[in-house]
TORNU-361498 format. One record per residue (C-alpha): residue in one letter; y, z, x. Coordinates in pm, 1 decimal, always signed. Layout:
// TORNU-361498
<node><type>a</type><y>Y</y><z>Z</z><x>X</x></node>
...
This chain:
// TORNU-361498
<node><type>x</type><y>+6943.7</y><z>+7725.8</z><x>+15458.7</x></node>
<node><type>x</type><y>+6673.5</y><z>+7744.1</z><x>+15701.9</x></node>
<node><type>x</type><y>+6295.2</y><z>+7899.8</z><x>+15646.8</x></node>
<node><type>x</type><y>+6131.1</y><z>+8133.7</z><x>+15830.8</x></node>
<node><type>x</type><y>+5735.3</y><z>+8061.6</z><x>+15889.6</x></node>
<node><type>x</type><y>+5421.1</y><z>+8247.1</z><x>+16060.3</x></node>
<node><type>x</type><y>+5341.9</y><z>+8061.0</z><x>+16381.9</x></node>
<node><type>x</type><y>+5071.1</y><z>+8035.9</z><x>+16647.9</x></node>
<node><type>x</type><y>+5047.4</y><z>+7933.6</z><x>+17003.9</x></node>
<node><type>x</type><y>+4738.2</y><z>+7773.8</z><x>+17000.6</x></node>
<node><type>x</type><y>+4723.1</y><z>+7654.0</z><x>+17385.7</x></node>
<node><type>x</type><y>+4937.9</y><z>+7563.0</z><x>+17695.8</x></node>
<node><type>x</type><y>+4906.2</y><z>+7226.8</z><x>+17824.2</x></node>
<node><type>x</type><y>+5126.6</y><z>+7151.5</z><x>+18122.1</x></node>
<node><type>x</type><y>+5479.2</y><z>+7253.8</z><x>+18061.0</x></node>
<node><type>x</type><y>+5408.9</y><z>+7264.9</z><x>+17707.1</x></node>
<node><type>x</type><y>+5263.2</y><z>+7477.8</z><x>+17419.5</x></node>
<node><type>x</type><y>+5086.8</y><z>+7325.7</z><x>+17100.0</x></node>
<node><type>x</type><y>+5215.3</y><z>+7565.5</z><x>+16808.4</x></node>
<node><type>x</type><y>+5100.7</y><z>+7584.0</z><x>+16463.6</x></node>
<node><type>x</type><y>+5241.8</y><z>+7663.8</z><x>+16116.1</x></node>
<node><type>x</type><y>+5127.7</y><z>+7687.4</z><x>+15768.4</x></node>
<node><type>x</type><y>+5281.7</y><z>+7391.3</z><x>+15704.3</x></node>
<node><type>x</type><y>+5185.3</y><z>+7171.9</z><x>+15995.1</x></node>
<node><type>x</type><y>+4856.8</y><z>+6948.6</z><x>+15988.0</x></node>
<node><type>x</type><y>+4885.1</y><z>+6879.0</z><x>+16373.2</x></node>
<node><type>x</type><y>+5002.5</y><z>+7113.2</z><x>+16660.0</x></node>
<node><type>x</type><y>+5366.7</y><z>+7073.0</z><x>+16753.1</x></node>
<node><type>x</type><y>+5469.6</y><z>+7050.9</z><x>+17140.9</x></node>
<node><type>x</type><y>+5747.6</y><z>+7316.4</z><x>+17229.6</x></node>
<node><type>x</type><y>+5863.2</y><z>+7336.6</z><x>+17611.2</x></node>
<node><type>x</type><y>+5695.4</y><z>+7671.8</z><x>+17730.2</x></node>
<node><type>x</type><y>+6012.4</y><z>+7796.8</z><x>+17898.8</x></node>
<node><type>x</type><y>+6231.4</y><z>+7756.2</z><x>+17575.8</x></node>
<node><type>x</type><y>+5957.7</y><z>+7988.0</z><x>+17411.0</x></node>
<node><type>x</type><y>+5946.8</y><z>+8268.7</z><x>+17678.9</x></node>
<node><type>x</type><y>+6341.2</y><z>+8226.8</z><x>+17639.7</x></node>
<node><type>x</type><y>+6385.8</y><z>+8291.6</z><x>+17302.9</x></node>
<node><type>x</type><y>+6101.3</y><z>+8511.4</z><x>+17258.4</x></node>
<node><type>x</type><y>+6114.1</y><z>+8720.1</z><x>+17589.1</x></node>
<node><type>x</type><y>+5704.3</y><z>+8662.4</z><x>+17582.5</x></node>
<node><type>x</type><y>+5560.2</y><z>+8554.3</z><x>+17969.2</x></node>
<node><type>x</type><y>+5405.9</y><z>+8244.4</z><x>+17999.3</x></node>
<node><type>x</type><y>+5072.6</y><z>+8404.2</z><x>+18054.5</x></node>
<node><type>x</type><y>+5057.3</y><z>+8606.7</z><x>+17721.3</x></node>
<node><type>x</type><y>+5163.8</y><z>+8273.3</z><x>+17544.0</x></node>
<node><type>x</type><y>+4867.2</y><z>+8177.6</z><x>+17456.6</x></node>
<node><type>x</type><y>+4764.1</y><z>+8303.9</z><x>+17133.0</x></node>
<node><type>x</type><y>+5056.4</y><z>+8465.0</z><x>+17064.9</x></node>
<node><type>x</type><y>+5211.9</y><z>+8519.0</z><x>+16704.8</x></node>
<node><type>x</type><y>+5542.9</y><z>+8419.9</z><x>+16679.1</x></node>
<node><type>x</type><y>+5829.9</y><z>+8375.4</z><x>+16389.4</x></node>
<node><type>x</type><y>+5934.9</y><z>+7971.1</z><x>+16353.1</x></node>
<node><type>x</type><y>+6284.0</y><z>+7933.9</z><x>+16168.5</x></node>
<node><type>x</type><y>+6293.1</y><z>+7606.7</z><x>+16030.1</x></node>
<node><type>x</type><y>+6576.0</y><z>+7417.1</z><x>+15954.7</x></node>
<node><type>x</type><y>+6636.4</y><z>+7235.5</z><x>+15583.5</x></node>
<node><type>x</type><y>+6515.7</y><z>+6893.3</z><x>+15799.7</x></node>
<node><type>x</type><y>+6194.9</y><z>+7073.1</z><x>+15900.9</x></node>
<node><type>x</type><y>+6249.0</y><z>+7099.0</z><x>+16278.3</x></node>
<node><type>x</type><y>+6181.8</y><z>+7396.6</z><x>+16484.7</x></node>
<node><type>x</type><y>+6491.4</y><z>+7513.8</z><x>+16545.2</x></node>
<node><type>x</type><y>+6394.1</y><z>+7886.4</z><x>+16711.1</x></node>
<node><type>x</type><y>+6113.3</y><z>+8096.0</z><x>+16801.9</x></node>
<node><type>x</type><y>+6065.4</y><z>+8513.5</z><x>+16764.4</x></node>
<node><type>x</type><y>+5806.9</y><z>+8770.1</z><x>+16795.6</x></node>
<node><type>x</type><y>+5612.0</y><z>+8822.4</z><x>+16529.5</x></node>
């Protein structure tokens, strides 16, 4: 069964964004272009953005939403 947990993009840093979740104590990397995939958000409103992480039982990020 997978969770479902608040999430943050903090910043963009090349090709990447550095998300946060309740239950992470460092930022995770994501590929920007998966996010604006699965969350239909453009790159430039990334940035700060609240989002919906589904985590799987293994704790990975396995999709992003809008919040």
């Amino acid at each position: 069964m997978s969770e479902r947990l608040d999430a943050r993009v903090l910043l963009l840093v090349g090709e990447e964004a550095e998300i946060v979740t309740p239950h992470t104590a460092d930022p995770e990397r994501v590929p920007i272009d998966r996010l604006v995939r699965e969350t239909g958000i453009a790159r430039e409103k990334l940035a700060g953005s609240k989002l919906v992480a589904v985590v799987s039982d293994g704790g990975e990020l396995v999709r992003f939403e809008r919040a």
